[in-house]
C-alpha positions as a Markdown table, in Angstrom:
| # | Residue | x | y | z |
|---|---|---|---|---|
| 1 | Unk | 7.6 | -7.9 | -28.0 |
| 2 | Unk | 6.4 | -11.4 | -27.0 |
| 3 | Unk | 3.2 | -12.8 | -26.6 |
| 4 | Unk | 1.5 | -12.9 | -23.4 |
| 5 | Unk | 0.3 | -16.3 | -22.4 |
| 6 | Unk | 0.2 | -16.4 | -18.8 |
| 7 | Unk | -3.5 | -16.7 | -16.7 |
| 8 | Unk | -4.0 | -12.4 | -16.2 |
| 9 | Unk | -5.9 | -12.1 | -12.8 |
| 10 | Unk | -9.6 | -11.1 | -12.8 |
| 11 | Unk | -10.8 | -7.9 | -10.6 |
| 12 | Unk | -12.1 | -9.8 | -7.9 |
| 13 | Unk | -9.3 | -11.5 | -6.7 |
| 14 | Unk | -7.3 | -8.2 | -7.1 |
| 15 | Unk | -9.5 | -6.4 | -5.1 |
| 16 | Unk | -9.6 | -9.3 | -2.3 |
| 17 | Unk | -6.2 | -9.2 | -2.2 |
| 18 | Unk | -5.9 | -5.4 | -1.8 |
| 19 | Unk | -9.0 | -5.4 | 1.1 |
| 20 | Unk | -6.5 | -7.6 | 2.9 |
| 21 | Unk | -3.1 | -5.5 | 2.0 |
| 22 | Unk | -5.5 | -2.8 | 3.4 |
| 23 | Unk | -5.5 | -4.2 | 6.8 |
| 24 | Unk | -1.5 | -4.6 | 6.4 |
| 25 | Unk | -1.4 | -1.3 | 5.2 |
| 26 | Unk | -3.4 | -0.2 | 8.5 |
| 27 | Unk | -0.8 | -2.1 | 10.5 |
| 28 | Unk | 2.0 | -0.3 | 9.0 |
| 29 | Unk | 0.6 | 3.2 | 9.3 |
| 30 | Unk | 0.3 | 3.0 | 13.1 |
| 31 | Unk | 3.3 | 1.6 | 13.1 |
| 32 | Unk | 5.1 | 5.2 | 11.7 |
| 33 | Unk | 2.6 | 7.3 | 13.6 |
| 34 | Unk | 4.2 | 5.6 | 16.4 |
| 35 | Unk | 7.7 | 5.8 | 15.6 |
| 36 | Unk | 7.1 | 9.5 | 14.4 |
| 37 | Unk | 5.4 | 10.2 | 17.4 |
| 38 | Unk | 8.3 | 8.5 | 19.8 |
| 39 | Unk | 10.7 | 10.6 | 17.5 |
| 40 | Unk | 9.1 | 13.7 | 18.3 |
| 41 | Unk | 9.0 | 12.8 | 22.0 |
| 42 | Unk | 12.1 | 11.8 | 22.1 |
| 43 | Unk | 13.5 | 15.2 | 20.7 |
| 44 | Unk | 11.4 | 17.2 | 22.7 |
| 45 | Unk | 9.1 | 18.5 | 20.3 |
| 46 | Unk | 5.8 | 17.8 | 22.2 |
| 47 | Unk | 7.7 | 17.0 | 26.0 |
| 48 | Unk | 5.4 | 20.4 | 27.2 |
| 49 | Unk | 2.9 | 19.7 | 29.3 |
| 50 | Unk | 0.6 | 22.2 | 29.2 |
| 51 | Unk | 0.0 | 21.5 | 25.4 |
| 52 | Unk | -1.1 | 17.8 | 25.9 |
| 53 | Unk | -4.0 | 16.6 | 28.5 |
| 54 | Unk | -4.9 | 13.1 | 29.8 |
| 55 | Unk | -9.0 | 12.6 | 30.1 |
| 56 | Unk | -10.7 | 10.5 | 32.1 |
| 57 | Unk | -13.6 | 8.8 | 30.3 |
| 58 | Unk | -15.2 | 6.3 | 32.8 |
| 59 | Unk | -12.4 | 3.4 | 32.4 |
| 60 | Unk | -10.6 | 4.7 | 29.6 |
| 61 | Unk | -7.9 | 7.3 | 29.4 |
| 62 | Unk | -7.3 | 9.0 | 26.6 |
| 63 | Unk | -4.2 | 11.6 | 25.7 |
| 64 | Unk | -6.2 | 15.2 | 23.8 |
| 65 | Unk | -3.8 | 17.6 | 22.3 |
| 66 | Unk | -4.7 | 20.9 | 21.2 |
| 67 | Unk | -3.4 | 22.7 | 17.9 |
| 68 | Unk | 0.3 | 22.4 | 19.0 |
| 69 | Unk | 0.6 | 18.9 | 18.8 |
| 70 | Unk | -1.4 | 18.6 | 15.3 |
| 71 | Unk | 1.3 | 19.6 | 12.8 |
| 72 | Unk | 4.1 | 16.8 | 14.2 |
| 73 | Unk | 0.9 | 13.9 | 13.4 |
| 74 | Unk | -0.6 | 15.7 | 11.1 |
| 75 | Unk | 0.9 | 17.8 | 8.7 |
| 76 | Unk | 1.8 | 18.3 | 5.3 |
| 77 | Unk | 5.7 | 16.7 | 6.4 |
| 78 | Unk | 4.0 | 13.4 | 8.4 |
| 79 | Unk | 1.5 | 13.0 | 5.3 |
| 80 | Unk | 4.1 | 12.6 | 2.7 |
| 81 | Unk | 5.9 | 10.1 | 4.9 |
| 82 | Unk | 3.1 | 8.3 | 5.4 |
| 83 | Unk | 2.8 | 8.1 | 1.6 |
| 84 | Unk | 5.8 | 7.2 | 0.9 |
| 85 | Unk | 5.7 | 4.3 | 3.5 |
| 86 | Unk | 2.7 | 3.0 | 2.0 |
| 87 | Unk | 4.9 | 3.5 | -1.2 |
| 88 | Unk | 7.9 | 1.2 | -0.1 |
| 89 | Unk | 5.5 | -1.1 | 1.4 |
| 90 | Unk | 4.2 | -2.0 | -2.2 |
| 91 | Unk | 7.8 | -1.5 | -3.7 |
| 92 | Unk | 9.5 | -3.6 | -1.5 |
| 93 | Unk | 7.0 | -6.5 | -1.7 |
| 94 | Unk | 6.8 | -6.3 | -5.4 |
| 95 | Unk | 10.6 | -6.0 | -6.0 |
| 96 | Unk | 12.0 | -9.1 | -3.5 |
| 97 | Unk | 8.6 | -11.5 | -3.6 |
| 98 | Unk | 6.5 | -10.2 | -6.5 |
| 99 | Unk | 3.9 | -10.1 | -4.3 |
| 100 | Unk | 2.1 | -8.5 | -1.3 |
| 101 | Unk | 0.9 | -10.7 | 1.2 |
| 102 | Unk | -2.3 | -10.0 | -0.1 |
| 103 | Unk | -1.3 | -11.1 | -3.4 |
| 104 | Unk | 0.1 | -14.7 | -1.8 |
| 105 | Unk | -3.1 | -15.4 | -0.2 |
| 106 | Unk | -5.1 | -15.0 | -3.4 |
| 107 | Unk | -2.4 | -16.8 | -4.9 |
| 108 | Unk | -1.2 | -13.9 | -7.5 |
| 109 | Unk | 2.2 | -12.6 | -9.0 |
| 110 | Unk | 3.5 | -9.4 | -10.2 |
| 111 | Unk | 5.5 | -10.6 | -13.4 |
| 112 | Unk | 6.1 | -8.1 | -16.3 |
| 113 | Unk | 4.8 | -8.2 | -19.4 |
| 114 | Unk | 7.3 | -10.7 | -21.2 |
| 115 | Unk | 6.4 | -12.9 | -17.9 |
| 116 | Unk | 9.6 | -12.7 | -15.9 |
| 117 | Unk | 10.5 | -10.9 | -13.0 |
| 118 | Unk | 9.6 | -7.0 | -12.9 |
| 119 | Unk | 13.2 | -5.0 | -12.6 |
| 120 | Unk | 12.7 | -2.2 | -9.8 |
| 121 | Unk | 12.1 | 0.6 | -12.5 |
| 122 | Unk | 8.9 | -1.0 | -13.4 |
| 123 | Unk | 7.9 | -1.6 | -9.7 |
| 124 | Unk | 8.7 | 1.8 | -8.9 |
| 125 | Unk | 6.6 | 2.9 | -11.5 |
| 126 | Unk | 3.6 | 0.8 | -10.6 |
| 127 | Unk | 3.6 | 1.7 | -7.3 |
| 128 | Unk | 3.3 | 5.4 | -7.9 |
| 129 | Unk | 0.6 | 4.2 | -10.8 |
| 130 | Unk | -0.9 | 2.2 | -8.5 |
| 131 | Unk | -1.5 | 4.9 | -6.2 |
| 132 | Unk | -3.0 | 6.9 | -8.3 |
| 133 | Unk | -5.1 | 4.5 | -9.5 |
| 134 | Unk | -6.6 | 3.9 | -5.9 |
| 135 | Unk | -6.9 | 7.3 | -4.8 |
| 136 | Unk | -9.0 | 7.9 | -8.2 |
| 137 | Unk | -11.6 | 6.2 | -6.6 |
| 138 | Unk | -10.5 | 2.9 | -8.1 |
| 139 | Unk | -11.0 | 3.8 | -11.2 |
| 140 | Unk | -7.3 | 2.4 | -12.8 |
| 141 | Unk | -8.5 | -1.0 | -11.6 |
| 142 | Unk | -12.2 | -0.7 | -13.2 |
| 143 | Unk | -10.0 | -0.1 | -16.2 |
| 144 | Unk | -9.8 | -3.5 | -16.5 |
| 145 | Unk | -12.9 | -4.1 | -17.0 |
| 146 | Unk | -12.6 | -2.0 | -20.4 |
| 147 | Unk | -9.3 | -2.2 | -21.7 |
| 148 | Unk | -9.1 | -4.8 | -24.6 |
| 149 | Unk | -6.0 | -6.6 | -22.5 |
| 150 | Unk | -8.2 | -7.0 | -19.8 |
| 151 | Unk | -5.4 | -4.9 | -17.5 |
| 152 | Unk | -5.5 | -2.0 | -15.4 |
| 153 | Unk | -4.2 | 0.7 | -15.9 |
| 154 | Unk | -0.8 | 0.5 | -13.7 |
| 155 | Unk | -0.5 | -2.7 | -15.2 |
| 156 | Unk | -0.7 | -0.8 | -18.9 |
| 157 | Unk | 2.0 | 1.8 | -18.1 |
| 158 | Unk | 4.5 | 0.1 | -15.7 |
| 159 | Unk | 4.6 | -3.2 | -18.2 |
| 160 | Unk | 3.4 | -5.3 | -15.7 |
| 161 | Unk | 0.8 | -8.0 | -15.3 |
| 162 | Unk | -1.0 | -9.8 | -12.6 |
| 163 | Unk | -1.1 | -13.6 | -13.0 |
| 164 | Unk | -3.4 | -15.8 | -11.0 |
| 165 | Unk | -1.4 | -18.6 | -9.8 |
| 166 | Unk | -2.2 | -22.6 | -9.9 |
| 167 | Unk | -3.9 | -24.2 | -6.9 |
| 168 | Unk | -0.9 | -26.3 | -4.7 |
| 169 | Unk | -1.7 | -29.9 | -5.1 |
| 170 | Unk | -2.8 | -31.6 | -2.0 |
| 171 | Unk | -0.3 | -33.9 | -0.5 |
């Protein structure tokens, strides 16, 4: 195994970048509620009626559906797409930039652990990793700030590592 020599990234940064993938990650989940709604729409799933109701709330109309319309939005099915959007969202940008673009504004890189680029096992892995270690409260990131690497714990098990990356010179 080879030595590690690259600037790791401190948990600051990482969470700055991730409270502004958040936003992204906002973007691209109304984005498939959308299409997933149009989809279900557009095969007739929810084209009744009497199951959907347009309110009138001074200015602003807004569509109310009642426990029909819930499962096609809502359910266990939608969920897991939603997840696994989120998923390929993460995968897609680590695989082809090694970076969200909330990595590229705090000027960070996904590399693996010898420092080149991560193959698409490893990203796979860390994006499932990752996952978990956001819906655990955070706590696979504050493992950083007690693992002897100074690494979270994705980072650990997918042999990957964050690097901070140079300030551009000014021209």
């Amino acid at each position: 195994m080879t030595t590690f020599n690259l600037p790791l990234a401190k948990l600051v940064p990482r969470l700055g970048s991730l409270v502004y993938d958040l936003f992204l990650l906002f973007a691209v989940g109304f984005a498939y509620s959308a299409i997933v709604m149009s989809v279900a729409l557009a095969i007739g799933i929810e084209l009744d009626q009497e199951h959907i109701s347009v309110v009138s709330e001074g200015d602003i109309l807004m569509m109310q559906a009642d426990e029909e319309f819930r499962p096609a939005l809502g359910g266990p099915l939608f969920q897991s797409g939603l997840v696994i959007t989120y998923l390929l969202f993460y995968l897609g940008f680590w695989y082809f930039r090694s970076a969200t673009l909330g990595m590229q504004t705090w000027r960070l890189k996904l590399v693996s652990a010898d420092g080149g680029k991560p193959s698409l096992a490893k990203c796979i892995v860390r994006s499932g990793l990752g996952f978990l270690s956001f819906a655990a409260l955070g706590m696979g990131y504050f493992w950083m700030l007690f693992d002897p690497q100074k690494i979270a714990f994705h980072d650990r098990y997918s042999d990957t590592r964050i690097i901070r990356l140079d300030k551009r010179p000014k021209k």
